[in-house]
TORTOR-888945 format. One record per atom (N, C-alpha, C): residue number from 0; atom name; z, y, x. Coordinates in nm, 2 decimals, always signed. Example, Ala and Ser with C-alpha at 12.3 -4.5 7.8 and 13.67 -1.06 7.14 Angstrom:
[0 "N" [+0.78 -0.57 +1.32]]
[0 "CA" [+0.78 -0.45 +1.23]]
[0 "C" [+0.78 -0.33 +1.32]]
[1 "N" [+0.71 -0.22 +1.28]]
[1 "CA" [+0.71 -0.11 +1.37]]
[1 "C" [+0.79 +0.00 +1.29]]
//
This chain:
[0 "N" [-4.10 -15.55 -12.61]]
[0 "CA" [-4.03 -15.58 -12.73]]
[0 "C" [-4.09 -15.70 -12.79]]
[1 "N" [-4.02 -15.79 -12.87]]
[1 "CA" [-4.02 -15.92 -12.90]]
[1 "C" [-4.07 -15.92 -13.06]]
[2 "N" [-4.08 -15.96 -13.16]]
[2 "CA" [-4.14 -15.98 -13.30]]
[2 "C" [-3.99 -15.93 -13.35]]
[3 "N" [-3.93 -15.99 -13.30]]
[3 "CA" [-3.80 -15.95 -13.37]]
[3 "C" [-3.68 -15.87 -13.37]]
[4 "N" [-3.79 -15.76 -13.28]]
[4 "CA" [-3.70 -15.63 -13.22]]
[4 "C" [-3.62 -15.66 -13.12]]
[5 "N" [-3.62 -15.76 -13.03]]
[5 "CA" [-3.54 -15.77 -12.93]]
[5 "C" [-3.62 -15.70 -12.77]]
[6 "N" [-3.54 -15.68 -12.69]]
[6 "CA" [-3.63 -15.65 -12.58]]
[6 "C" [-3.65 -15.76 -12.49]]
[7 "N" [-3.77 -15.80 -12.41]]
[7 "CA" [-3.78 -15.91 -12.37]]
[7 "C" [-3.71 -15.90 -12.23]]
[8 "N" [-3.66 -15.92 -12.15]]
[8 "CA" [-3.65 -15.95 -11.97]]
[8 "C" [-3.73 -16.00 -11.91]]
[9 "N" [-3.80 -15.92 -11.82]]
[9 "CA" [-3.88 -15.96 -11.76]]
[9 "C" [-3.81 -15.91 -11.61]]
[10 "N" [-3.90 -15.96 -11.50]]
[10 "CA" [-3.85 -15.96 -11.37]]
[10 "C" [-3.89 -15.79 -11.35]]
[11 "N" [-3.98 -15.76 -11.39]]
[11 "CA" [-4.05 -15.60 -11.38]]
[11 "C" [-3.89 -15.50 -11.43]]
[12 "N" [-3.90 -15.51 -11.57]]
[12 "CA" [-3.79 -15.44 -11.66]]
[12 "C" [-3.62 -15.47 -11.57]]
[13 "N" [-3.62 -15.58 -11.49]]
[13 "CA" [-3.50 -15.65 -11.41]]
[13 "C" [-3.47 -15.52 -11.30]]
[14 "N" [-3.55 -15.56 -11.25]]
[14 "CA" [-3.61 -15.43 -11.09]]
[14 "C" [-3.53 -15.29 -11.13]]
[15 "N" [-3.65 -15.25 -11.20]]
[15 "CA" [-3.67 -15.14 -11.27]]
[15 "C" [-3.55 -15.04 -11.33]]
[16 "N" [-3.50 -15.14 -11.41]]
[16 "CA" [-3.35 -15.12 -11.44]]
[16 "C" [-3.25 -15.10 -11.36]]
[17 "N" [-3.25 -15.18 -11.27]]
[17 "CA" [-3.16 -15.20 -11.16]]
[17 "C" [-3.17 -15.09 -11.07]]
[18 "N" [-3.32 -15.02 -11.06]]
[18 "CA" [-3.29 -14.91 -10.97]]
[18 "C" [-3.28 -14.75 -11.03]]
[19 "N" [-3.28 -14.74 -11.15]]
[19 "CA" [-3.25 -14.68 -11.23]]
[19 "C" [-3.12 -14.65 -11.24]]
[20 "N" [-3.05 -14.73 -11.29]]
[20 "CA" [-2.93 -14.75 -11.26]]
[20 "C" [-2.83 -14.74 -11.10]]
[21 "N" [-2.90 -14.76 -11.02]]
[21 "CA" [-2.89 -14.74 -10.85]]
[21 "C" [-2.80 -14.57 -10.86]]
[22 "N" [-2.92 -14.54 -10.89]]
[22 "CA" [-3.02 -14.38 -10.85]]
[22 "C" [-2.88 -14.34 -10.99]]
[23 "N" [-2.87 -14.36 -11.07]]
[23 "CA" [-2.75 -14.31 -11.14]]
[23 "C" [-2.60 -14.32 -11.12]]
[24 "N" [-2.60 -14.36 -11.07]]
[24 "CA" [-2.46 -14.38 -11.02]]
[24 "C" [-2.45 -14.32 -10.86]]
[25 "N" [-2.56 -14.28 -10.81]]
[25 "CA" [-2.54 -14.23 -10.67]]
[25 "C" [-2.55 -14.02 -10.70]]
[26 "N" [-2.63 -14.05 -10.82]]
[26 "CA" [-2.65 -13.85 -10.85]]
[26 "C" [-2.53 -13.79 -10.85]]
[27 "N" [-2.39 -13.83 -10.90]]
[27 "CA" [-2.32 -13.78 -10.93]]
[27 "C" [-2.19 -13.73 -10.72]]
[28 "N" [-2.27 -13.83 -10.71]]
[28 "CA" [-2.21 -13.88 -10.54]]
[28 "C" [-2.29 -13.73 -10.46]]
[29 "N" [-2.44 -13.75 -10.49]]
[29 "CA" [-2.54 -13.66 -10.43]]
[29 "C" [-2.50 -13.45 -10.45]]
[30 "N" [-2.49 -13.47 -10.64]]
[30 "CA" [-2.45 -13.32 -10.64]]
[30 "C" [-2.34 -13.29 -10.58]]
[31 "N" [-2.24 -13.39 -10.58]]
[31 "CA" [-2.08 -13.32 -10.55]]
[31 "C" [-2.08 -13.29 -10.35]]
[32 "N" [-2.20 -13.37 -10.30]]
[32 "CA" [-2.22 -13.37 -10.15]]
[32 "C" [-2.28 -13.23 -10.16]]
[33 "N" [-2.38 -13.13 -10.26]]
[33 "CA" [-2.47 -13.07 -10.25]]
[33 "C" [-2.36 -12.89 -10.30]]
[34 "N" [-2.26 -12.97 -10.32]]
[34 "CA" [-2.22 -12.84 -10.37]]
[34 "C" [-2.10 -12.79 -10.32]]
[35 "N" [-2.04 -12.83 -10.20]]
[35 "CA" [-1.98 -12.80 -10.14]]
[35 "C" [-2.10 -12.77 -9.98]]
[36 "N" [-2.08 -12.65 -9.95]]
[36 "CA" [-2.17 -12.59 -9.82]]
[36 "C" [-2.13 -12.64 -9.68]]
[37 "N" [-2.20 -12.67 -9.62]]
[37 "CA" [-2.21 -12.77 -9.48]]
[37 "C" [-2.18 -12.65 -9.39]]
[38 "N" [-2.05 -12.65 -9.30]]
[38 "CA" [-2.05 -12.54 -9.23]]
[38 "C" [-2.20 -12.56 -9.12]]
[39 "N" [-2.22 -12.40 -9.13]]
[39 "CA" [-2.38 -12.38 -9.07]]
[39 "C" [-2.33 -12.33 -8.93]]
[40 "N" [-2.43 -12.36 -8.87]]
[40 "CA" [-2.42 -12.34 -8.72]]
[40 "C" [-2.40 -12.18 -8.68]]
[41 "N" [-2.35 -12.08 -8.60]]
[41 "CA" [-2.39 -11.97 -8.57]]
[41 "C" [-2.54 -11.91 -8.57]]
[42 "N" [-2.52 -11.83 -8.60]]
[42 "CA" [-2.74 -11.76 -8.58]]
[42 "C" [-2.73 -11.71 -8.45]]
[43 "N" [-2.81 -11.81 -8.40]]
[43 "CA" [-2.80 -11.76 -8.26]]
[43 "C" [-2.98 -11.68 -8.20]]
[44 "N" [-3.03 -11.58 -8.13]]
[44 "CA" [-3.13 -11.48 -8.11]]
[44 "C" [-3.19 -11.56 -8.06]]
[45 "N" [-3.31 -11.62 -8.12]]
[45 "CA" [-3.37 -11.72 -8.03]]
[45 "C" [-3.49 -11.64 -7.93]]
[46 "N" [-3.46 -11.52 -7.91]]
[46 "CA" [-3.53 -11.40 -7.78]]
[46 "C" [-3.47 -11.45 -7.70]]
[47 "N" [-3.36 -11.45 -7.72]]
[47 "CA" [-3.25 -11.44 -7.61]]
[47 "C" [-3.19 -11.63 -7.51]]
[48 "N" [-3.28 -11.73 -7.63]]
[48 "CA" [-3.26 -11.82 -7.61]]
[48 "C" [-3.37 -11.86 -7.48]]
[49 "N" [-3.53 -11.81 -7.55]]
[49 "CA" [-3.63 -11.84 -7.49]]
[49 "C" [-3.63 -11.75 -7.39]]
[50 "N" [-3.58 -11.64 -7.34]]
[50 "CA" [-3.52 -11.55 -7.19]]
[50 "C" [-3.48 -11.65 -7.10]]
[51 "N" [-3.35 -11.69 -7.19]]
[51 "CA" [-3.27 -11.78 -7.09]]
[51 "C" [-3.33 -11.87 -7.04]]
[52 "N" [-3.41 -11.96 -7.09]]
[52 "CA" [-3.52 -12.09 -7.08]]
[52 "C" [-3.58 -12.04 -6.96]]
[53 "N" [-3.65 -11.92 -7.00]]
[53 "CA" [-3.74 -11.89 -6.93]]
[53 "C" [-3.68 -11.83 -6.77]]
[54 "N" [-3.59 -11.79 -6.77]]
[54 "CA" [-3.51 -11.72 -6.65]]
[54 "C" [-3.47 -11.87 -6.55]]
[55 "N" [-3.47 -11.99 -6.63]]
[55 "CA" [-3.38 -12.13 -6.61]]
[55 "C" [-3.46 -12.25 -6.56]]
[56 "N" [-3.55 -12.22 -6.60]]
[56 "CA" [-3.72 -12.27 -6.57]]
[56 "C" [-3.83 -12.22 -6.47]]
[57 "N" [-3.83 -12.09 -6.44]]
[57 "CA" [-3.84 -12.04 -6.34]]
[57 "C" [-4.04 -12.05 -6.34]]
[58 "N" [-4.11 -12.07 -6.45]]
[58 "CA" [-4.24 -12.01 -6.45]]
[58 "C" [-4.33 -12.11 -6.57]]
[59 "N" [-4.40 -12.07 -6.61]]
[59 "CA" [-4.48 -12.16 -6.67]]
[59 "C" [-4.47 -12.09 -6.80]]
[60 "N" [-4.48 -12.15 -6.92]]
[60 "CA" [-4.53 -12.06 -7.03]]
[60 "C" [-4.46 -12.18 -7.17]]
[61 "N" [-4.31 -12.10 -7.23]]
[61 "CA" [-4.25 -12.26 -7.28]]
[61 "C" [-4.29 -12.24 -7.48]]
[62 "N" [-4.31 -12.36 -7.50]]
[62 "CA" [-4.40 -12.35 -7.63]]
[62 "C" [-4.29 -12.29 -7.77]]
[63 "N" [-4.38 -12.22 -7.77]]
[63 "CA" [-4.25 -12.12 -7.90]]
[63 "C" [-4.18 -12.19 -8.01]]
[64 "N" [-4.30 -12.31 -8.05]]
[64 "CA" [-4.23 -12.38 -8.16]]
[64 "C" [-4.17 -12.46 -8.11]]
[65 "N" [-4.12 -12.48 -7.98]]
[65 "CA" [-4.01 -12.59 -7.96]]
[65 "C" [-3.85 -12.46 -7.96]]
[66 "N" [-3.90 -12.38 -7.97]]
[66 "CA" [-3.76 -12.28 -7.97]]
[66 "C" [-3.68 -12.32 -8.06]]
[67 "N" [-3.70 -12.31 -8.22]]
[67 "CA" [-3.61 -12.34 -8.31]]
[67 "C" [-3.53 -12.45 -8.24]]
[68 "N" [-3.56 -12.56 -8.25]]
[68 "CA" [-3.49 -12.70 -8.25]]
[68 "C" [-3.37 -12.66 -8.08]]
[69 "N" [-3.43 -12.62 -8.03]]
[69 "CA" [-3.36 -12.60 -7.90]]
[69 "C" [-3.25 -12.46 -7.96]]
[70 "N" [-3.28 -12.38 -8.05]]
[70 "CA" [-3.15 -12.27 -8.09]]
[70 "C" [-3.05 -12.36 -8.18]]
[71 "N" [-3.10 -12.43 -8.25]]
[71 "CA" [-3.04 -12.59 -8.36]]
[71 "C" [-2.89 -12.64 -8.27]]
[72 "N" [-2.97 -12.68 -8.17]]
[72 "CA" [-2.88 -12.76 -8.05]]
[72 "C" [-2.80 -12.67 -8.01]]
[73 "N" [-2.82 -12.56 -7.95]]
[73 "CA" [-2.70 -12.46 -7.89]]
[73 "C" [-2.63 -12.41 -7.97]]
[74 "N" [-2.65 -12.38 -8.09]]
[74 "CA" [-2.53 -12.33 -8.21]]
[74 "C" [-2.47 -12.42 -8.20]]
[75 "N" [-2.44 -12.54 -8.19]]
[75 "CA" [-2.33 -12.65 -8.23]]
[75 "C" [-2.23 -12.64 -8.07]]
[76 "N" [-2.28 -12.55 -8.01]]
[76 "CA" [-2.16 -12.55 -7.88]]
[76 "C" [-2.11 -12.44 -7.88]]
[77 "N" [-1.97 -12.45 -7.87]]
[77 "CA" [-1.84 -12.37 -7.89]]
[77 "C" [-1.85 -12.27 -7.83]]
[78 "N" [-1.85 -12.13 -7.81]]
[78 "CA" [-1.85 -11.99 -7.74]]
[78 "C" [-2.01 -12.00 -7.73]]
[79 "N" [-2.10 -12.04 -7.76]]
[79 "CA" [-2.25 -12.04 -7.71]]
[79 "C" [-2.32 -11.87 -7.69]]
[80 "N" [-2.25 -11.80 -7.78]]
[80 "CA" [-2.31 -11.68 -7.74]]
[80 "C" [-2.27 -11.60 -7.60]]
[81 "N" [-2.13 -11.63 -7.58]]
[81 "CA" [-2.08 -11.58 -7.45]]
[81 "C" [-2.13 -11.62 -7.33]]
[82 "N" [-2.16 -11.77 -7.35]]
[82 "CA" [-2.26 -11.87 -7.26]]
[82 "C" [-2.37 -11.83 -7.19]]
[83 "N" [-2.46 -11.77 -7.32]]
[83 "CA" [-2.55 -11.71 -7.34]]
[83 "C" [-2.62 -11.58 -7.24]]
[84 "N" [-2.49 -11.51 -7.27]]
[84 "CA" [-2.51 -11.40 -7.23]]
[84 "C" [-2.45 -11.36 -7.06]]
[85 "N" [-2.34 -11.47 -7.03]]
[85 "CA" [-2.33 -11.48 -6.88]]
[85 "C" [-2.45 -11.54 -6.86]]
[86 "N" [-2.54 -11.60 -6.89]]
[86 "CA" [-2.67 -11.70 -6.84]]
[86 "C" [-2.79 -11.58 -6.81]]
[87 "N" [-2.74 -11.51 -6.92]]
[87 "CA" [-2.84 -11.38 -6.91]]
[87 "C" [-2.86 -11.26 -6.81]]
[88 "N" [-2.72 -11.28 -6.76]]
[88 "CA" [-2.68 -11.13 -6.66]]
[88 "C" [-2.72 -11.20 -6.53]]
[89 "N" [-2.73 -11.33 -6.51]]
[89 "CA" [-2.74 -11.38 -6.39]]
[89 "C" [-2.91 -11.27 -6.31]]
[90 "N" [-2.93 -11.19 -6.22]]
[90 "CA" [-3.00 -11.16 -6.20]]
[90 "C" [-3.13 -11.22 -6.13]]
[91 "N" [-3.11 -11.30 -6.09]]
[91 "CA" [-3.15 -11.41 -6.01]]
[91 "C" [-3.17 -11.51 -6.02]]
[92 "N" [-3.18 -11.65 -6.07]]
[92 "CA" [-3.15 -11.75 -6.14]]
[92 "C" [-3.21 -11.85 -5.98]]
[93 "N" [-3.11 -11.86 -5.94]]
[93 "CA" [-3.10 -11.96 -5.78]]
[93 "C" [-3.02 -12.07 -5.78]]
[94 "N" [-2.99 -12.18 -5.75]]
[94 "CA" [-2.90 -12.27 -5.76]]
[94 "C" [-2.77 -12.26 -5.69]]
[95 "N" [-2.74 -12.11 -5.62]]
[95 "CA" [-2.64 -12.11 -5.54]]
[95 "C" [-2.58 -11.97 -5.68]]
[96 "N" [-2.67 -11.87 -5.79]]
[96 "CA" [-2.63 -11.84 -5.91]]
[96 "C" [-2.57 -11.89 -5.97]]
[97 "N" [-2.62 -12.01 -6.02]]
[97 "CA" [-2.57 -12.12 -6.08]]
[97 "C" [-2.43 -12.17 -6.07]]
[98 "N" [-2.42 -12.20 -5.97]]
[98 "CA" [-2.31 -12.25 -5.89]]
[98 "C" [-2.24 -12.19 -5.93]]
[99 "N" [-2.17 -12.04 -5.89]]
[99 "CA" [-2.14 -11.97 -5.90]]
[99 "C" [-2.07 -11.91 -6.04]]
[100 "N" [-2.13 -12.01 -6.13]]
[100 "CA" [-2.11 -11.95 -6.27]]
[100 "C" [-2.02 -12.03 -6.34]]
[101 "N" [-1.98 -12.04 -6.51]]
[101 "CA" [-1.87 -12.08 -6.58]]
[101 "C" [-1.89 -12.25 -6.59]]
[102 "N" [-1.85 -12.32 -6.54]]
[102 "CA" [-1.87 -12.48 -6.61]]
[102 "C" [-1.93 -12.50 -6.74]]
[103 "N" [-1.89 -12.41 -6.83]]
[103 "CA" [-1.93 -12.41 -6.95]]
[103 "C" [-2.10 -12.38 -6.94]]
[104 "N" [-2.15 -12.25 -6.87]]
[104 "CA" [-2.27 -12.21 -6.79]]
[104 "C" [-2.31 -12.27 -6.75]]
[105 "N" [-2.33 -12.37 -6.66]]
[105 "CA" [-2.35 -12.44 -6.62]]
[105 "C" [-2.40 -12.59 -6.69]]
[106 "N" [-2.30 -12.65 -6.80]]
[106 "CA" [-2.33 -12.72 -6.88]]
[106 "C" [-2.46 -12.73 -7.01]]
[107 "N" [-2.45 -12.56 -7.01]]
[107 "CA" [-2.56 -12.51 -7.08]]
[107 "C" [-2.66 -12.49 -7.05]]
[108 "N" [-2.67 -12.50 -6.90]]
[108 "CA" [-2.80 -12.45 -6.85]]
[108 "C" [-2.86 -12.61 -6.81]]
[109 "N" [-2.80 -12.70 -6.80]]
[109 "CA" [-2.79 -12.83 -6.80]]
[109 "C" [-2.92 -12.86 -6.88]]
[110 "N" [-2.85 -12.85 -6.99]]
[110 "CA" [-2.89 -12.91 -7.10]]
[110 "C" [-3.04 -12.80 -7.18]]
[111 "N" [-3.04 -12.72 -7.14]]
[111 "CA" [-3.14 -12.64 -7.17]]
[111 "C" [-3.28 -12.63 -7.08]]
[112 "N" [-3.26 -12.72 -6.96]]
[112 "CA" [-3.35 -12.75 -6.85]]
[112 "C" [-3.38 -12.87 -6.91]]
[113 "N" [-3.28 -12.96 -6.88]]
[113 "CA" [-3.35 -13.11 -6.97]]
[113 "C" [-3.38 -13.10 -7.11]]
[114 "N" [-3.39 -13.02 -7.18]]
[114 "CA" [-3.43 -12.97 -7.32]]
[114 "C" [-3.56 -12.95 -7.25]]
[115 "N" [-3.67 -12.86 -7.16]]
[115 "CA" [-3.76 -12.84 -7.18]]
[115 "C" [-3.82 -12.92 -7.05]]
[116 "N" [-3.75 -12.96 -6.98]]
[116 "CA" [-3.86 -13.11 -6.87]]
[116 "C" [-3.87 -13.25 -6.93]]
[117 "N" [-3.79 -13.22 -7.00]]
[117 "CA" [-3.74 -13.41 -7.08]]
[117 "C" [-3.74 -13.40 -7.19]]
[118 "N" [-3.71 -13.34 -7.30]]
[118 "CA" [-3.67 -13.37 -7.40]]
[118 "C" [-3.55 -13.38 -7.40]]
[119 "N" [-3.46 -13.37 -7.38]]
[119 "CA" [-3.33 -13.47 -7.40]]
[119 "C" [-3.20 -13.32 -7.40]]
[120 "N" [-3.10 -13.35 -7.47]]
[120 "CA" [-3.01 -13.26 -7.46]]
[120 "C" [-2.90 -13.35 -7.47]]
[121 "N" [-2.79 -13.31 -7.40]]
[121 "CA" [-2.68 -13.44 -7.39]]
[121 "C" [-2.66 -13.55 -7.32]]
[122 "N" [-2.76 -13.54 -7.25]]
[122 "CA" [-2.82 -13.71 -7.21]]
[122 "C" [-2.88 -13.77 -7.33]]
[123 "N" [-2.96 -13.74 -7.42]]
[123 "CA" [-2.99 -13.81 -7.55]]
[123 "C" [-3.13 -13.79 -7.62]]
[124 "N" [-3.17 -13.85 -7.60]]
[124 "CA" [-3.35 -13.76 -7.67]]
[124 "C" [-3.29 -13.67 -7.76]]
[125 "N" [-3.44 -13.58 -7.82]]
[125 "CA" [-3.40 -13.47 -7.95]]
[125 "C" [-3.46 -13.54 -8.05]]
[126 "N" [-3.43 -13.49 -8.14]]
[126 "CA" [-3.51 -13.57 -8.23]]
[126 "C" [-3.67 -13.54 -8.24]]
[127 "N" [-3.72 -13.42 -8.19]]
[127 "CA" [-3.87 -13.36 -8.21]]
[127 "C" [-3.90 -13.41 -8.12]]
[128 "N" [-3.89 -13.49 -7.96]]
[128 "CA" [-3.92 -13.52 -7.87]]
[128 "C" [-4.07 -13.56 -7.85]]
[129 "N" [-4.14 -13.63 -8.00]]
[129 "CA" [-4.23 -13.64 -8.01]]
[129 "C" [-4.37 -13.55 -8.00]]
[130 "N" [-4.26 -13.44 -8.09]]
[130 "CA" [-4.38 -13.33 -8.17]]
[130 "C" [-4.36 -13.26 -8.02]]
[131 "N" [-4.28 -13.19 -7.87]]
[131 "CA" [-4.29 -13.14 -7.80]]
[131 "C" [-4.32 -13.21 -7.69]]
[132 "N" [-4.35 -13.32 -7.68]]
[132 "CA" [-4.36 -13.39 -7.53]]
[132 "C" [-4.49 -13.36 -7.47]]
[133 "N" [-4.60 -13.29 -7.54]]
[133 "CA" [-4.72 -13.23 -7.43]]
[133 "C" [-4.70 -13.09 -7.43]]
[134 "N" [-4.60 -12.97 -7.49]]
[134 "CA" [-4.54 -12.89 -7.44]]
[134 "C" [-4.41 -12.86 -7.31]]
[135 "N" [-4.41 -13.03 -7.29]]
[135 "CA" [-4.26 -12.99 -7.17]]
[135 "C" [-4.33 -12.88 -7.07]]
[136 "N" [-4.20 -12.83 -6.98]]
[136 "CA" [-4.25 -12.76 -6.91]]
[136 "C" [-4.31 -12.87 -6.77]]
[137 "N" [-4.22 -12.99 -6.75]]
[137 "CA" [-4.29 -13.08 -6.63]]
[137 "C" [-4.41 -13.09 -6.65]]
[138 "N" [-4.50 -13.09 -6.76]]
[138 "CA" [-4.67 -13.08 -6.73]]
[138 "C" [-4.74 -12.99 -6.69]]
[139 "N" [-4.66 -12.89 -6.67]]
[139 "CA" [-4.75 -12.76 -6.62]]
[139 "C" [-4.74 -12.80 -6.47]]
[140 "N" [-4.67 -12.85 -6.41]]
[140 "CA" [-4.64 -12.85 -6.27]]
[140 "C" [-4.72 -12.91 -6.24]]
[141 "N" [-4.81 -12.97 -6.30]]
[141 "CA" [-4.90 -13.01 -6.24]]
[141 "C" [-5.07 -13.00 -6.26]]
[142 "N" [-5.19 -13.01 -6.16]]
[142 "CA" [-5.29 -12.95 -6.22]]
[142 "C" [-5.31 -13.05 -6.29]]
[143 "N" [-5.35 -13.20 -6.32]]
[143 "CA" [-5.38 -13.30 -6.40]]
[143 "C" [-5.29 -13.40 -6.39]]
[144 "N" [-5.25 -13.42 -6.51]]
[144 "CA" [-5.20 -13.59 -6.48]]
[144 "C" [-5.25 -13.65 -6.62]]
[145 "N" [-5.27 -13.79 -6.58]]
[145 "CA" [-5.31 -13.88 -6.65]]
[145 "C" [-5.22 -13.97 -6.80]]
[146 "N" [-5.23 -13.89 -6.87]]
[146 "CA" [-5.13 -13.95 -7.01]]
[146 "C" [-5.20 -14.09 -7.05]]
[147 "N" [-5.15 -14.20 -7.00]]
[147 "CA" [-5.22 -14.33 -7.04]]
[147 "C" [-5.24 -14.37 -7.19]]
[148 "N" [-5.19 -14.32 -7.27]]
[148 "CA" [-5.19 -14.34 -7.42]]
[148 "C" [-5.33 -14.23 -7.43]]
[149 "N" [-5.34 -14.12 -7.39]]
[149 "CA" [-5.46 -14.00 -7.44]]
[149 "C" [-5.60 -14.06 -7.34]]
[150 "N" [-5.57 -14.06 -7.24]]
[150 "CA" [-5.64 -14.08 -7.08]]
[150 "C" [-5.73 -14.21 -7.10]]
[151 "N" [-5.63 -14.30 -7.07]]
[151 "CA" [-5.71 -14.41 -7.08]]
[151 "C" [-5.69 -14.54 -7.16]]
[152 "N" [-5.69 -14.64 -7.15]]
[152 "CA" [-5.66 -14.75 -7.23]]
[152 "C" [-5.62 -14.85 -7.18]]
[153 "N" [-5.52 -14.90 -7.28]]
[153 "CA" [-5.44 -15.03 -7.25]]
[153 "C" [-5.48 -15.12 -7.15]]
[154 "N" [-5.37 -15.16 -7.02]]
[154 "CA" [-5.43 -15.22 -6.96]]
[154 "C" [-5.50 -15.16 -6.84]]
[155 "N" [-5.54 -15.05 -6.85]]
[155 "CA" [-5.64 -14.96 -6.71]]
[155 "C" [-5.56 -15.01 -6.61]]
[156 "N" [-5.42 -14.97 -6.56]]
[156 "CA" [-5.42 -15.01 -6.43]]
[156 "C" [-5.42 -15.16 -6.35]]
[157 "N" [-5.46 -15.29 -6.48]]
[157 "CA" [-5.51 -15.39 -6.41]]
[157 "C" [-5.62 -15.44 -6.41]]
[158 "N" [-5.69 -15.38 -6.41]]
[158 "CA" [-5.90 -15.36 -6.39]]
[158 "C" [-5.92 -15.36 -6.26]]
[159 "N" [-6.03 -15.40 -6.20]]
[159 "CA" [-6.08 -15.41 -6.14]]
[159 "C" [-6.15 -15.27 -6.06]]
[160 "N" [-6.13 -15.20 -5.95]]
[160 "CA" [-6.17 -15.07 -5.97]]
[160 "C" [-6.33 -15.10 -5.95]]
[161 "N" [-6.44 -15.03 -5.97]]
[161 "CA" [-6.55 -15.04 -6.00]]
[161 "C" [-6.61 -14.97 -5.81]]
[162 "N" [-6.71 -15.04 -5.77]]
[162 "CA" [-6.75 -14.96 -5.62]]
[162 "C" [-6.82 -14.86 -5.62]]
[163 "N" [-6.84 -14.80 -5.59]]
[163 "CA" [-6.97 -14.66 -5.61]]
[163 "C" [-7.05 -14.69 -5.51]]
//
């Protein structure tokens, strides 16, 4: 404020104002988004998800907290519990089972294998890909492999190997 009661403009109070005013004109945008309910996905048994995984996978030990995100992704596909539960009855889970089963079944079991060797559902990374990528199940298949980012450092494979 100025001697003579005016307010001064400054580039600070410019900003400031400006985003103030932003953020006011978008609240009214924000509650009316917040108050009408997002249809929610079906609640789907994530027991019954991690069975399936595990029946689909065929051994190894799949990390619990990647379960959520993986039940996230299957609620958004149509009949998914029916899916589900033909994936379930399969006694046997063989590739000539498989075969044998609904296209829809099959699409699902798709995507629920590359869910837990890749990341990926859709053909598309997940968004957690990060937080589960030393839980996939392809690291178990093997007794060691070399994570070049953890393992070793930039550049290792063009060194010189050293003689013993």
């Amino acid at each position: 404020m100025t001697s003579n009661g005016a307010f001064a403009v400054s580039r600070r109070r410019l900003v400031a104002g400006t985003a103030v005013a932003g953020l006011g004109a978008a609240l009214p945008v924000a509650a009316g988004a917040q108050a009408t309910p997002a249809a929610s996905p079906a609640a789907l048994d994530a027991a019954l998800v991690l069975a399936v995984s595990q029946a689909l996978v065929g051994g190894g030990t799949l990390a619990d907290a990647a379960v959520p995100a993986l039940v996230d992704l299957l609620a958004a596909e149509p009949g998914i519990e029916a899916t589900l539960k033909e994936l379930s009855a399969i006694p046997d889970m063989t590739p000539e089972a498989l075969a044998a089963a609904s296209p829809d079944a099959r699409a699902v079991a798709t995507n629920i294998l590359t869910y837990w060797f890749q990341g990926r559902y859709d053909d598309a990374p997940v968004a957690n890909r990060a937080d589960i990528f030393f839980q996939f199940a392809s690291w178990q298949a093997l007794p060691y492999m070399t994570q070049p980012t953890l393992c070793k450092a930039f550049g290792y494979w063009a060194a010189d190997v050293m003689p013993s």
